[in-house]
C-alpha positions, 0 to 999 in steps of 0.5 A: 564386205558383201554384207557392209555393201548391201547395208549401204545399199539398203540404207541409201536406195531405200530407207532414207528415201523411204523414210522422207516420203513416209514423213511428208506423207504423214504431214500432208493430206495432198499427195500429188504423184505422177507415173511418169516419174518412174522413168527417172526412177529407172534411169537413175538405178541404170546410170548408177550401175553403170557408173559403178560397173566402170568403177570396178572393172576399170578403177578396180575398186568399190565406190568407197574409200579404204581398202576396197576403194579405186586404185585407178582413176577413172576418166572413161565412159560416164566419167568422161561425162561428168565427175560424179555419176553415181551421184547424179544417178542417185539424185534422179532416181529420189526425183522420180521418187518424189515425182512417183509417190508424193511431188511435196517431197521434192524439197527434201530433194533439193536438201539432199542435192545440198548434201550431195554437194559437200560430200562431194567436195569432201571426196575430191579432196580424198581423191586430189591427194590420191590421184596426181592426174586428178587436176588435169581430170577436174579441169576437163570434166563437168563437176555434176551434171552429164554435160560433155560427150562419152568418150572411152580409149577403144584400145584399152577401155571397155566399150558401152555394150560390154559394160551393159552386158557385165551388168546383167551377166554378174546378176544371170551368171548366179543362176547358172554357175556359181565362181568361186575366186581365190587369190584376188588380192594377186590381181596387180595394177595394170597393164599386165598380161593375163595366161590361162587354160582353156575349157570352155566358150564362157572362160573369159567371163569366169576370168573377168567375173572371178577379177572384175577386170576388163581384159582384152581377149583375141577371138579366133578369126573364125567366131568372129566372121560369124558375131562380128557386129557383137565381138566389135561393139564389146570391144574383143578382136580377132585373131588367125590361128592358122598363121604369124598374126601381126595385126593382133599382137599390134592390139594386145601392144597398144592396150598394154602401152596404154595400161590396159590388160589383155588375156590369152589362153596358151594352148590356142585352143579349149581341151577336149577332155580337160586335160592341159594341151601343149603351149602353142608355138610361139606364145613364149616369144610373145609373152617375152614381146609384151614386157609386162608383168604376167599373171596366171589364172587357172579355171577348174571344173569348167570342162565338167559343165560345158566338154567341147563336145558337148551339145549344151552347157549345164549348170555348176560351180566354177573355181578361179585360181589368180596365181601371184604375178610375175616377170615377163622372163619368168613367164614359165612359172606362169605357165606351170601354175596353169597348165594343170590336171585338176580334175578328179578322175573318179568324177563323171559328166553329166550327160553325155550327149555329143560325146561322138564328136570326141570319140569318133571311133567305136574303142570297141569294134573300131567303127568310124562314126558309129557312137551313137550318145544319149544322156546317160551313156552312149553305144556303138550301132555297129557291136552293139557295145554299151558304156553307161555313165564312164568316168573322166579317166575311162573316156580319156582312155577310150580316146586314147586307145582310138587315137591314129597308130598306123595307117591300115584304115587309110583312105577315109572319105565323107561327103562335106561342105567346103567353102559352101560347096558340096563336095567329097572329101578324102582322106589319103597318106600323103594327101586331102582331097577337098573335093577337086582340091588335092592338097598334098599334106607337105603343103598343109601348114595348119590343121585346125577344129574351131568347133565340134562342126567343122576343121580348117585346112590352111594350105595354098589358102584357108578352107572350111570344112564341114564333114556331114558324118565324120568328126573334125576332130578325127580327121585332125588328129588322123592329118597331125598324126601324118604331119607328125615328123613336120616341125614346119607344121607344128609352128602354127598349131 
């Protein structure tokens, strides 16, 4: 199929073009040209790629006719403008040509828009018997030229700035991850509801490079207080972990209603060490609410190129797997599709850097904050103890053996930044101290890490904490293993 798209490709962008200039070349002595026309040129590849990028991902189909063609009509972005953009797209670019290399050749210009003409009459009649809401479409719509205003639903259609981003990021994504996507052809007609895992920041890129869907995500609240100008305009929406969000699950309901797609990633919040967490409280009701059918996609091998406690991402292959859709009542189907431990244990990472945010204790001697990492390994500034290069399955070990058992090491204290202030933190058996704050923990509902920098107690009000030395994630899974016996507690983790 790739090599069938690229012949095409070749054939239509570049031979016949080429060809036609070629002939008049040889044919005339004058050959009048212009630089200017190379904007036409440039405009008319970018109007093109932008109309076939809305062709895939919205239409889920290829601008041919057969199997790989659209099985959705497209009337959004630059077909709210006109019928045929990649049409009008490919006519300006051979104009620019024409206006670049040899002006003479323009006439073959006005033969190829003769062409364009009956082709295009030949494929409305394909897509009138294809499509039933194809007339009301033609009744509205320009037949070539852009001549009506953009227009996209914002509940459901990816906005300009995504569909630009998709563009460079299917052509950049090569260099850094090669995603391997099995089980395309699982992939339903929307609306539907996409469940995944979570491992790392870029999982809903691989999710829609792997499917060429556009899929509404929710984004914690707490990312999008910091790229609120970008997750807007890509048409993203926030969403409060720490708490029953009734404004998102209205959006996910409306994209839906709409025949839309949204995704979600059941364990609210990306693993750690790539083993699969437990399915947030709640997320079986709201898959239940949504009533539409449920498809299941697993990411594997992304926790070995970007770990959560990571500094960097680094460069790798990434596995896709779309399992079959189902019922919204059999959503648990779904969830044991994704909720796998797929990695090798015997496999290590490829730098270790930042490892200390995970493991914030020496497993060693039992030091708090005393790892220190590097590339290859990391050691302990205290015992002096050295681990070079560990698998997957020691360091899950190690974090296991640091993990909170008893409260002999209580209190805990650190200097941190809450809400923007510096303060001394606490940690005590039955209390947080954030500074002169003291939350008694019968009063924390949430305990949340949004990043290796910082944790978020949801109290009397929402705090951002930001420990200079000590790991968030240590003081988490020191306040869950306190909370434990508190089922009120757990409802929102």
């Amino acid at each position: 199929m790739k090599r069938n798209i690229a012949l095409k490709f070749v054939l239509y962008w570049l031979a016949i073009p080429t060809v036609s200039i070629i002939v008049v070349d040889i044919y005339t002595s004058f050959h009048p040209h212009y630089w200017w026309g190379w904007f036409f040129i440039l405009f008319g590849l970018f109007w093109s790629g932008l109309a076939t990028s809305y062709l895939v991902i919205v239409g889920l189909g290829l601008p041919f006719f057969g199997k790989k063609s659209p099985k959705l009509l497209v009337t959004c972005g630059p077909y709210s403008m006109s019928r045929h953009p990649i049409y009008f797209g490919y006519f300006v670019y051979t104009l620019g040509l024409s206006i670049s290399f040899n002006l003479l050749s323009l006439p073959l210009i006005l033969w190829e828009f003769i062409i364009l003409f009956l082709i295009i009459i030949f494929e409305e009649k394909k897509l009138k018997g294809k499509f039933q809401e194809f007339e009301k479409y033609k009744s509205m719509t320009p037949f070539f030229f852009p001549m009506k205003k953009w227009s996209v639903d914002e509940a459901k259609d990816p906005p300009f700035l995504f569909v630009f981003l998709y563009m460079i990021g299917k052509f950049l994504i090569k260099f850094f991850y090669d995603v391997r996507a099995y089980g395309k052809e699982n992939v339903p007609t929307p609306p539907f509801l996409v469940v995944s895992n979570h491992n790392c920041y870029f999982d809903p890129f691989f999710i829609m490079d792997a499917m060429n869907v556009y899929m509404k995500a929710p984004l914690s609240w707490a990312h999008y207080e910091r790229m609120k100008w970008l997750i807007d305009k890509v048409g993203m929406f926030p969403i409060k972990r720490y708490t029953a969000d009734s404004s998102a699950v209205m959006k996910m309901l409306r994209a839906l209603r709409k025949g839309g797609v949204v995704g979600i990633f059941v364990e609210n919040e990306r693993s750690w060490d790539g083993r699969p967490l437990k399915v947030k409280n709640g997320v079986d009701r709201l898959v239940e609410s949504l009533k539409v059918p449920v498809l299941p996609v697993r990411i594997e091998r992304a926790h070995l190129m970007w770990p959560r406690w990571a500094s960097k991402f680094q460069k790798g292959n990434v596995d896709v797997f779309i399992g079959k859709a189902v019922n919204f009542k059999e959503y648990k189907k779904a969830f044991d599709f994704i909720l796998k431990d797929t990695i090798p244990p015997s496999l290590t990472y490829k730098d270790y850097r930042g490892i200390e945010s995970y493991l914030w204790s020496c497993p060693e001697c039992g030091s708090i904050s005393s790892l220190k990492s590097f590339k290859k390994g990391f050691l302990c500034e205290k015992c002096g103890k050295t681990w070079i290069k560990p698998t997957v399955k020691q360091v899950r070990e190690l974090h296991d053996s640091i993990y909170p058992s008893n409260t002999s090491k209580l209190p805990i204290e650190d200097k941190a930044s809450v809400n923007g202030k510096e303060v001394k933190i606490i940690l005590k058996r039955d209390s947080v101290k954030l500074g002169n704050n003291a939350l008694p923990l019968s009063e924390i509902k949430a305990f949340l890490v949004e990043s290796r920098h910082e944790f978020y107690v949801y109290a009397d009000k929402l705090y951002e904490v930001h420990p200079h030395k000590t790991s968030p994630l240590m003081w988490k899974e020191w306040v869950d293993f306190l909370k434990k016996d508190d089922p009120s507690y757990w409802s929102y983790r």
